[in-house]
N, C-alpha and C positions, 0 to 999 in steps of 0.2 A: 460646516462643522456638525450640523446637526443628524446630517445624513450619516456620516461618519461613528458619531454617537451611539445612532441606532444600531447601525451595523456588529458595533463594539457586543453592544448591548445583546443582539437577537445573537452571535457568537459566542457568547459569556458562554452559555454553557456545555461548550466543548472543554471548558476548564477540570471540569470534573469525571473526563473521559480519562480510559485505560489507553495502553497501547495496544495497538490492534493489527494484525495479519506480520506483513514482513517488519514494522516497526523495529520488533526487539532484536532480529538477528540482525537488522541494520545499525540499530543504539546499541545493541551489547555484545559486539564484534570486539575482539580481543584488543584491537589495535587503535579504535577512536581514540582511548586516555591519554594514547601518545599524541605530540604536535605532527611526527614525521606523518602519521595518515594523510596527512595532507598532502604534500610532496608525493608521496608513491602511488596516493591516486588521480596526478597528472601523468602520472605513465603506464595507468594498468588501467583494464575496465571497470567502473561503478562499484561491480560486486567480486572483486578482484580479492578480497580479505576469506570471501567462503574456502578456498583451495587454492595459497599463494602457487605453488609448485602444479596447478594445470592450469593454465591461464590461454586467452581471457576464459571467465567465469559467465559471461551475459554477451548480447551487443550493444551494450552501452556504455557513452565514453562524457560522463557528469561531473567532472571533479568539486563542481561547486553543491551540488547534492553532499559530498563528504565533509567538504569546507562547514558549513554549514550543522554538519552533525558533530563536527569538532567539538567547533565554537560553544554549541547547546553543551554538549554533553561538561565540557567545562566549566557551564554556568549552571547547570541545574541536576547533572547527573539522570538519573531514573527516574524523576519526577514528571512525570507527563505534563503538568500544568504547567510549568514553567514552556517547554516545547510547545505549547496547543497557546500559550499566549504569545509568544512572537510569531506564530505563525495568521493569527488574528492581527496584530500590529500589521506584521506585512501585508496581509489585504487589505487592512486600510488606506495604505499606500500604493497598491494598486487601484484600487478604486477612485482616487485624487487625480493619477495619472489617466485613467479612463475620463474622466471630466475634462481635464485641461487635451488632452489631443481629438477629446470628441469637440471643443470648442474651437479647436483651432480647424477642425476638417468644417465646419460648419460655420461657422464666424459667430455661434449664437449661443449664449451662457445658459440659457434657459436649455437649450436640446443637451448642451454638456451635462446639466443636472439632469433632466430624464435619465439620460444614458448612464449615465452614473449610479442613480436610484435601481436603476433597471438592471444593471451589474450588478448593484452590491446585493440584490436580494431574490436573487435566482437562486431557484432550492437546485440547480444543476451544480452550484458548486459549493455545495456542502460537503464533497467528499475533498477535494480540494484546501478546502480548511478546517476539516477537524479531522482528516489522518495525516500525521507526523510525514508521511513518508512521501507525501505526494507535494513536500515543497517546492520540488522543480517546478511545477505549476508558478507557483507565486513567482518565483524566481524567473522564469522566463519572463512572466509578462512586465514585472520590473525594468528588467533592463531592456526588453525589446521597445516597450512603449516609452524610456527612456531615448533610445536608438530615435524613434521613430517622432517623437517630440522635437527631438533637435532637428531630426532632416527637415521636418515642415518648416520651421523658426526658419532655417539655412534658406529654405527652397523660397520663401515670403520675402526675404531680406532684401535689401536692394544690393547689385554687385559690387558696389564699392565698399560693403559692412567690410569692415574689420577684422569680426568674428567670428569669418564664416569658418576659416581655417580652423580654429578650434573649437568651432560647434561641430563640422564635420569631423575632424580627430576623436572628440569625447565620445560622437555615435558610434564612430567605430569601435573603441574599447567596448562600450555597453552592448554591443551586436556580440562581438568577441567574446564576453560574459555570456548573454541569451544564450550562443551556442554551448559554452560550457556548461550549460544549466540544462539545456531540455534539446534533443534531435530536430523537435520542429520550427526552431529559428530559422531554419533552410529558407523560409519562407519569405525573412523582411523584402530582399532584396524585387521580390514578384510584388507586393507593396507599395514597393516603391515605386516600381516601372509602372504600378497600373493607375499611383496618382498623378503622377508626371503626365500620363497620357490621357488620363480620364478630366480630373479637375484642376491640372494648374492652368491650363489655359484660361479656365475659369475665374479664377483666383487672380490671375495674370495677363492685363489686357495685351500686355508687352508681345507674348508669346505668341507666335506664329499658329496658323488652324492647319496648316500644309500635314498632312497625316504625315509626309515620309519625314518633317521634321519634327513633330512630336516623338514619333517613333526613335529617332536619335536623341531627345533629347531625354528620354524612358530612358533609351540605354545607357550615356553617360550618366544617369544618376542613380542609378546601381551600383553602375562598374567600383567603385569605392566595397562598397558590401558584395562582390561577385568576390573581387580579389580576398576581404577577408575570410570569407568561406571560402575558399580554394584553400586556404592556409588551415583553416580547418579542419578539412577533408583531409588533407594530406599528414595534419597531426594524428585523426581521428586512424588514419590506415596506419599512419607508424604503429600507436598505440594496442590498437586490434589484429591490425592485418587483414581486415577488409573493412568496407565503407558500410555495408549492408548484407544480412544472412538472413535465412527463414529461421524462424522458430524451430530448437533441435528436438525438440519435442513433440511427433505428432503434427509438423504444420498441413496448413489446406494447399490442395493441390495447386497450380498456377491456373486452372479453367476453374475451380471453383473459388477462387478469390476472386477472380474478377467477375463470374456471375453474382456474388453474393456481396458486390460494393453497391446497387442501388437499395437493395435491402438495407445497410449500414446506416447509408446514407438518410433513408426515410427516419429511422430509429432517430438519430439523431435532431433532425428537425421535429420528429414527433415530442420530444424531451425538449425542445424551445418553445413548442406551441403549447405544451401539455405539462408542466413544470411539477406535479403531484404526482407523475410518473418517475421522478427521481428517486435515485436510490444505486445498492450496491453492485446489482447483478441484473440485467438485461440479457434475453435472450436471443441470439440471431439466427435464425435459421438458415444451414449451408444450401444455394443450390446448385446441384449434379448438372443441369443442362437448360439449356435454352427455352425448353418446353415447360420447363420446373414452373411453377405457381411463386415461388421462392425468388424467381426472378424478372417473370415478367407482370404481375401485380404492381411490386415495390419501381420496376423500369416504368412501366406506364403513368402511374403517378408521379413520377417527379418528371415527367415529360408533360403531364398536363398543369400541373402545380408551374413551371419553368413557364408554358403559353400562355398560364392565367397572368401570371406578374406583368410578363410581359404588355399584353393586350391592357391590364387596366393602370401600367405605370409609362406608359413609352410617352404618353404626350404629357406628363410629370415638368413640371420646373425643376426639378430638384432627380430626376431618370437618371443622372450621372452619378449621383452620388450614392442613388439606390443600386445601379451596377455596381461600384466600389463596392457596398458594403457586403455583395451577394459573393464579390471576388475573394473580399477579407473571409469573408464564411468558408469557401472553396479552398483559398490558400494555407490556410493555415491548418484544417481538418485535415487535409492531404497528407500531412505525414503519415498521421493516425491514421488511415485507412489502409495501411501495408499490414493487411491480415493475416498474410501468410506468414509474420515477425511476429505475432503474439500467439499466444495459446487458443486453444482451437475452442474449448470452454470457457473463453469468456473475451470476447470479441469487443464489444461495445462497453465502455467506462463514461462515466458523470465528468472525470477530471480533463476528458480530450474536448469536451465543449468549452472551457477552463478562457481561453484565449480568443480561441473563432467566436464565443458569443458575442464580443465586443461588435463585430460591426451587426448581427442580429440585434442590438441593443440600439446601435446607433441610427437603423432604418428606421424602427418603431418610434423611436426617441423623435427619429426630424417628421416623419408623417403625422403624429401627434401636434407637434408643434404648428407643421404648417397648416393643417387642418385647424388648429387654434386661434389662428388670426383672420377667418371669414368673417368673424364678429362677435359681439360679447359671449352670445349664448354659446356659442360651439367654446370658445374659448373656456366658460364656465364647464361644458361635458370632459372639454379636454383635463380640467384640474382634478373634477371630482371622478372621471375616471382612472387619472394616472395615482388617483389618492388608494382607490379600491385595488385598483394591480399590485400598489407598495404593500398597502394591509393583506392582501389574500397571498404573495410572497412570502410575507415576513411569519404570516399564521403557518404557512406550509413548512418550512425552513425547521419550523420544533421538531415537529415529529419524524421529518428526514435528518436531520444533525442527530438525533437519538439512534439511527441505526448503526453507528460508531461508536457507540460508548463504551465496547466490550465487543470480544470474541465470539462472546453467545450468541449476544441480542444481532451482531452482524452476519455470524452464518445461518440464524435462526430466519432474516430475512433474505439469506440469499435461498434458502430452499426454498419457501414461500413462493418465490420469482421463479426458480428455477428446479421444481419435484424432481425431478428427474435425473438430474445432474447428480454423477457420484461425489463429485469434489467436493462439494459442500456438506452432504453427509459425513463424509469423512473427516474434513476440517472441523467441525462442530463433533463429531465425535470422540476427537482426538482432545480439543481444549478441555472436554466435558471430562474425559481421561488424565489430561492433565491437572484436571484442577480438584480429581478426588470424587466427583459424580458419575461413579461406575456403571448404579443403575441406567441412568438416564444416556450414557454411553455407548451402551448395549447393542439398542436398535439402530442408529445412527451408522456404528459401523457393520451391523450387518444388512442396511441398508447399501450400505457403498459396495457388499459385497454381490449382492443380488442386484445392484445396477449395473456393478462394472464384475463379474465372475471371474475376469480375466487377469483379476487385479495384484499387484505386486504380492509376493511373499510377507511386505513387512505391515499390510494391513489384515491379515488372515493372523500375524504372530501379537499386533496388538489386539484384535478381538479374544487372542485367547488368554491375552494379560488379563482382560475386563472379565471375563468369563471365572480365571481363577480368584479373583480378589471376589469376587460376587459365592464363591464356593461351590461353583460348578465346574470340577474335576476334569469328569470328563468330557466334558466341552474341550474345557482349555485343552488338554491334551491333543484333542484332535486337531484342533485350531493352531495351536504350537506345530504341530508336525507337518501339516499343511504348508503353513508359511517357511520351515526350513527348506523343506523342497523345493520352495517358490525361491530359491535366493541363491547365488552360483556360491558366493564364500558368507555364510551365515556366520555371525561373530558367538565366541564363547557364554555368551548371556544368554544366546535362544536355548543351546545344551542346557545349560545349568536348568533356565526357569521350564523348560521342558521337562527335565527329570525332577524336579519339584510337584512339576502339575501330576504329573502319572506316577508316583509313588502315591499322593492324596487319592488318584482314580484309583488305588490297588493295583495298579500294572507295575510291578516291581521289577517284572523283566526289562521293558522299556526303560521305567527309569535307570537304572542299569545301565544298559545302554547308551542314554544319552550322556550317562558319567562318565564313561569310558571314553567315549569322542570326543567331550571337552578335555578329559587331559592328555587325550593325545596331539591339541592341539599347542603352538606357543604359549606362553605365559597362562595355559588351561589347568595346570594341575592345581593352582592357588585358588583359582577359580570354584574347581571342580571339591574342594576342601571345605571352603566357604557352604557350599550347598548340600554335601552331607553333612556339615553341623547344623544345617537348617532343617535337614529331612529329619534330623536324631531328635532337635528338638521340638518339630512337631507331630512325633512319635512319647515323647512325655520324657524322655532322655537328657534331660537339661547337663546331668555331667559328662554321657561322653560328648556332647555338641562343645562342650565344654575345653574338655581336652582336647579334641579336635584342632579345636581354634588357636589352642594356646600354644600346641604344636606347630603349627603355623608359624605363628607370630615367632616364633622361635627362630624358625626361617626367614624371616620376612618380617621384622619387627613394625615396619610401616608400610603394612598394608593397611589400608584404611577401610576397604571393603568387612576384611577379617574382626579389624577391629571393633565397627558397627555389628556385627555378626554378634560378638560377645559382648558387647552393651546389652546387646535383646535378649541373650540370654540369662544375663548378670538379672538386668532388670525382670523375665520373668518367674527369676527365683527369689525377688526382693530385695535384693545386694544391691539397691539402687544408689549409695554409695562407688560402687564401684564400678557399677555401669555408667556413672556418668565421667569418671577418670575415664574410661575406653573412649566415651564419644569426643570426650573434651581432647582426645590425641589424634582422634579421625575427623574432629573440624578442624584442628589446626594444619592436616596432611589436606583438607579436604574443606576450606574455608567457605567457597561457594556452591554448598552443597544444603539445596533448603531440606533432605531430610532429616540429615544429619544434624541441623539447629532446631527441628520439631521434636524429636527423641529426645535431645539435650534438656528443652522445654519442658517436656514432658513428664523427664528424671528430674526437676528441677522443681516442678509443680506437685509430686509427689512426696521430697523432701520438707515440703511446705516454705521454700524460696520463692515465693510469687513474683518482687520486685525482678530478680533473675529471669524467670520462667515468663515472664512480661516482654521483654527484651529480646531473648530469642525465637521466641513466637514470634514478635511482629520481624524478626530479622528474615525467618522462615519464609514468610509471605510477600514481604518485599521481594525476595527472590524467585516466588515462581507465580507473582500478580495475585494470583488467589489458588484458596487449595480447603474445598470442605472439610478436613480433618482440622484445619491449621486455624482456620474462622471460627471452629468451634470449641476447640483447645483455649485460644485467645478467650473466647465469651464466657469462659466456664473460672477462669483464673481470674477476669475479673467482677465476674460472679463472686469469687469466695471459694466454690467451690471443693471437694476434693476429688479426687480419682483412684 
């Protein structure tokens, strides 16, 4: 309980984390609030709700990932504490189950708690429990080590128990779960086979040494878990339509995935040996060929690291179980290692160590221990060093759990890791955009652009958003024009904020222009209306922007765009009365819209309604996590303030 405790305790403060990366399109998908989410993500893939009408969306087939986000989102909504504490609960019940199956693979309470302690406070899975999104994690090893609890229980039992039928029924449900939870459950049934072969005969004087009958007796205790993954696989194909794809994006060749898995591979083990090395973004290097350094460094090292174990563990009492636990490390990594299924920028993840550490925990755990009973004194090194590994885990664990607490602080440490990498710039660019820090914006995305030159139209058309809110004209202008031509069907808003940018540059021909092609497209003339009473009235024109609008609306009484349009104008002619009628009929067209509750604020705070102006400022911010105008609106209203 105490270990437990702890765990609780050095986790606590993921409680006052944001959500972070895919989080919010996974929690704020239009269709979690309903129960049927559930149901229709047993028949569609994972991320099947991005683009119901092209499907699948991913290759991944998790229904209990969505279960899961139901449930939450029913009990706690948009509040991340609530999400970051059951996901805390649920490792601590992975952690419990890591104890009782490390005790039962061992016979010894004392290696269960190593193993345990050794689990629970690996800074490799920090990412694992304090992002939202990576509960499959927890969820696998729930129900797998559930699975894997009972077959042991089953496999000890004597033949005449009673129970074995429904110990073996119950694993199978919980394998059936693992799978629905995470792709790498593939793995129990190689678990299985390899304790059957390696350590029951150990376990079990009964058991025949005859290899060819081990080997039968591996495979009947599978075959249970062979048959419910078959049933799997063949949901998994209904569902998808195939079993396994490459990544549609950019994947690695088929010759440079497989030169670049001993590389993976060292990463990995280096992240077990080296646990300070944790964190969000590791770098892998692809290698082209055989001769690569990329490939035969990282290949030679785990070919001598593999003859060193061997040579100082073979005449081992305990060699069997040290195999096992190097197999559990191999079997279960294995999924993860299909490189050519993830993105090619970011290869190696903290979360795929998540499971395989278990039996790296359990080696450490029992050579500790057996090294403990030579005699007092070893015994005394074994406590006070397994005391220092808990304290210098648990110390690490701070400052890695902290690289999650935000969007910022995470892409801030993924460029750190990886300078190079445009993604990261860019993702840090964009939150920085999003959340009202234009300046510091700036560089970020035009960093992404001088990494990747080649890069979509739609990150050339946000540098030129950044650029305009900063008051750099013709920047934005050029930046706007850049990205339309980067894009096959450019939607009506690059027109519009293009002819915006280059009427402010003095290019009044272009703007022009780009007025012209928004309304010649669909639904562009409303559009294109909206943005010459924008250009009128930051030309000092506040009545004809005015008229403008109202012409409109005339048309189109619930446009909500329009309506905003003449709020800003109402309000910068003082009519803040009546600007705030406009916005209060374009949040009701337009409820989850945080501008449109900051402006309302804003009209609201100027009126001198603070208790009002209080309300929808913080309404604002809930809605878009954080937002510099909106934090500081907020601080100034309860300041007293006026504006």
């Amino acid at each position: 309980m105490a270990l437990l405790g702890l765990t609780a305790l050095i986790f606590s403060r993921s409680l006052t984390h944001e959500f972070v990366l895919d989080d919010l399109d996974w929690i704020g998908n239009p269709y979690v609030k309903s129960w049927s989410f559930i149901t229709r993500s047993f028949v569609n893939d994972t991320w099947w709700y991005l683009d119901p009408n092209h499907l699948p969306q991913s290759s991944y087939y998790r229904p209990f990932l969505n279960i899961w986000a139901t449930v939450n989102f029913h009990l706690f909504g948009f509040h991340p504490s609530g999400w970051h504490a059951t996901m805390i609960l649920f490792y601590m019940l992975v952690v419990w189950q890591v104890f009782r199956v490390a005790t039962l693979l061992t016979g010894n309470r004392w290696t269960g708690l190593l193993t345990a302690t050794l689990f629970a406070l690996m800074p490799t899975h920090a990412e694992s429990v304090v992002w939202a999104s990576t509960i499959c994690q927890p969820l696998l090893a729930t129900f797998e080590l559930g699975a894997f609890e009972l077959y042991l229980r089953r496999a000890a039992s004597p033949l005449s128990d009673q129970r074995q039928t429904r110990r073996l029924a119950i694993s199978l449900v919980l394998y059936a779960c693992a799978l629905l939870s995470y792709e790498s459950a593939v793995a129990l049934p190689l678990l299985i086979a390899a304790h059957s072969l390696l350590l029951e005969s150990e376990e079990n004087p009964q058991t025949t040494a005859r290899l060819i009958d081990r080997l039968n007796s591996a495979f009947l205790a599978m075959v249970p878990y062979l048959v419910t993954l078959a049933i799997y696989l063949a949901v998994r194909f209904w569902v998808l339509g195939f079993i396994n794809r490459p990544e549609m994006h950019d994947p690695l060749a088929p010759i440079e995935a497989m030169l670049t898995l001993p590389g993976a591979i060292g990463i990995y083990l280096m992240l077990l040996v080296i646990p300070w090395s944790a964190g969000p973004e590791h770098q892998l290097y692809v290698a082209k060929s055989f001769v690569a350094p990329e490939f035969y460094l990282p290949a030679i090292s785990l070919a001598a690291l593999c003859g060193a174990g061997f040579m100082l563990l073979r005449r081992h009492p305990h060699r069997r179980l040290y195999l096992y636990c190097a197999l559990w490390f191999v079997f279960t990594l294995a999924p993860m290692l299909n490189l050519r299924g993830l993105f090619s920028e970011s290869l190696i993840h903290d979360r795929y160590l998540y499971f395989p550490s278990v039996g790296f925990c359990l080696m450490v755990a029992d050579l500790a221990v057996t090294f403990g009973r030579g005699g007092e004194k070893k015994a005394t090194m074994v406590w006070i060093g397994s005391a220092a590994v808990a304290l210098t885990y648990a110390a690490m664990l701070l400052p890695i759990e902290n690289y999650w607490h935000d969007n910022i602080m995470l892409f801030h440490r993924c460029i750190e890791e990886a300078p190079n990498e445009a993604i990261w710039h860019y993702r840090l660019g964009r939150t920085l955009q999003t959340q009202g820090y234009f300046a510091q914006a700036r560089p970020e995305l035009e960093a992404t652009i001088r990494l990747k030159p080649d890069a979509g139209g739609d990150i050339y058309y946000e540098l030129g958003v950044v650029y305009e809110r900063l008051g750099d004209s013709k920047s934005a202008e050029k930046m706007m024009a850049e990205g339309i031509k980067r894009v096959a069907h450019p939607p009506v808003v690059a027109y519009t904020d293009l002819a915006i940018a280059a009427d402010a540059a003095g290019d009044a021909k272009e703007s022009e222009a780009a007025l012209a092609h928004a309304e010649e497209m669909p639904v562009g003339a409303a559009a294109a209306a909206v943005a010459r009473a924008q250009i009128l009235r930051l030309h000092g024109d506040n009545k004809g922007a005015e008229q403008v609008l109202r012409d409109l609306l005339k048309r189109e009484p619930n446009h909500a765009q329009a309506l905003t349009a003449l709020g800003m104008t109402l309000s910068s002619e003082y009519r803040n009365d009546d600007a705030l009628e406009a916005y209060r009929r374009a949040s009701f067209l337009k409820p989850k819209d945080p501008q449109l509750h900051y402006l309302t604020a804003l009209t609201l705070h100027r009126l001198g309604r603070d208790p009002e102006a209080r309300h929808e400022c913080e309404i604002a911010i809930n809605l878009t996590m954080d937002n510099a105008e909106m934090v500081a609106l907020l601080a100034e209203i309860d300041r007293g303030g006026g504006r």
